[in-house]
N, C-alpha and C positions, 0 to 999 in steps of 0.2 A: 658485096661491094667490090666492085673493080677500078683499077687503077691501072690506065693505058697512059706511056711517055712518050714523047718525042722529042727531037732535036740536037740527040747529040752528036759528036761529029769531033775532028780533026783539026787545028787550026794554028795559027803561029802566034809566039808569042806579041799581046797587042793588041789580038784578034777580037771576036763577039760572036757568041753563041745565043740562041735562044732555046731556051726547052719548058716545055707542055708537059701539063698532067692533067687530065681528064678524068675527075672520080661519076661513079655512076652505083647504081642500085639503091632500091626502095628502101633498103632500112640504113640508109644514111641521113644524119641528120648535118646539114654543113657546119664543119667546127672548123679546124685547124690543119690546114694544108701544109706542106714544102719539102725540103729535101734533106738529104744527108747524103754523103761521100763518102767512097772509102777507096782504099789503097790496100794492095794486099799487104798482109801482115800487121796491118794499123787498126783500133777500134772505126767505128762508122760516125762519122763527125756533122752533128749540125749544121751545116749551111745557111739555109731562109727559111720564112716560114711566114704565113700569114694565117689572122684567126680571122673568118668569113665575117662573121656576127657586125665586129667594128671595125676592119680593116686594120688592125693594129698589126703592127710584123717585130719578125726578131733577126737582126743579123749576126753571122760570127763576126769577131772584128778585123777577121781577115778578110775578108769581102767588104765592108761597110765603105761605100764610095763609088765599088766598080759594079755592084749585081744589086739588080731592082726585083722585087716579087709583087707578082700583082696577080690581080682575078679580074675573071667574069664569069658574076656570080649566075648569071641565067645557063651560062656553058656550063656550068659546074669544072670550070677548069680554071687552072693557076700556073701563070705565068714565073719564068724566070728569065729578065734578061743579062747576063755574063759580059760586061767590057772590060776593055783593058785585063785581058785575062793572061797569067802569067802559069808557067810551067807547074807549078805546088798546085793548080789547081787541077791537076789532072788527075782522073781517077774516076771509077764506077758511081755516076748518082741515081740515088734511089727516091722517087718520090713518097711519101708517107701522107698520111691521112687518118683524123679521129674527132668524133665527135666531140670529144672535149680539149684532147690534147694535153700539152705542161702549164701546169699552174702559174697564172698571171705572166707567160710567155715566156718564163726565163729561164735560159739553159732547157731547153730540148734534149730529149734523152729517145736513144731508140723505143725504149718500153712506156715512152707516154702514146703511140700509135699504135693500130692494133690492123690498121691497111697495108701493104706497099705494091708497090711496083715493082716493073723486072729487073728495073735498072738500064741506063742508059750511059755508056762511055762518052766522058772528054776526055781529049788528050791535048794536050797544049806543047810546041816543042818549038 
C-alpha cells in the first residue's frame, strides 16, 4: 500500500492550502483516511480524518471551521482543504491510512494506522 501527498507549501498568515493523498495497492480495503501534524519536539497530532464506507469525518477542534476533508472515492484520494490558516498550524503533515482505523472515529491515535506517507510541510508565517 502506498501513500503519495501533495500540496504543501508556504503561505501567510490567512492564507489556503490544499493537500492530497492518494492511497493505492491491492490489499487495501478503503477505510479511514487523513492526516496528523507534527512539530519537532511535539507528539504527532490528529488533524482530519474521513472514514470512506459513510463519509463520516473527525476534526481536531483546532481546525473545526477553517479545514474541510473530502474524498474521491474512484481516485482513492482524500482531500484536505486548509483556510484561514494561521501560524500554530505549521508543521510536517503526514497522511495516514487503514482499513479500519479508531473506533467509532474518535480521538485518532497514530497506532490506529498501519499506512503513511512521507510527509508534506506547511508553513504558515
Amino acid at each position: 500500500v502506498q501513500l503519495v501527498e501533495s500540496g504543501g507549501g508556504s503561505v501567510q498568515t490567512g492564507g489556503s492550502l490544499r493537500l492530497s493523498c492518494s492511497v493505492s495497492g491491492d490489499s487495501y480495503i478503503p477505510g479511514c483516511v487523513g492526516w496528523f501534524r507534527q512539530v519537532p519536539g511535539q507528539v504527532r497530532e490528529g488533524v482530519a480524518f474521513i472514514y470512506a464506507p459513510d463519509s463520516s469525518t473527525y476534526y481536531a477542534d483546532s481546525v473545526k471551521g477553517r479545514f474541510t476533508i473530502s474524498q474521491d472515492a474512484a481516485k482513492n484520494t482524500v482531500y484536505l482543504q486548509m483556510n484561514s490558516l494561521k501560524p500554530e498550524d505549521t508543521g510536517m503533515y503526514y497522511c495516514a491510512a487503514d482499513s479500519v482505523g479508531p473506533i467509532g472515529m474518535l480521538n485518532p491515535l497514530p497506532a490506529d494506522f498501519n499506512y503513511w506517507g512521507q510527509g508534506t510541510q506547511v508553513t504558515v508565517s
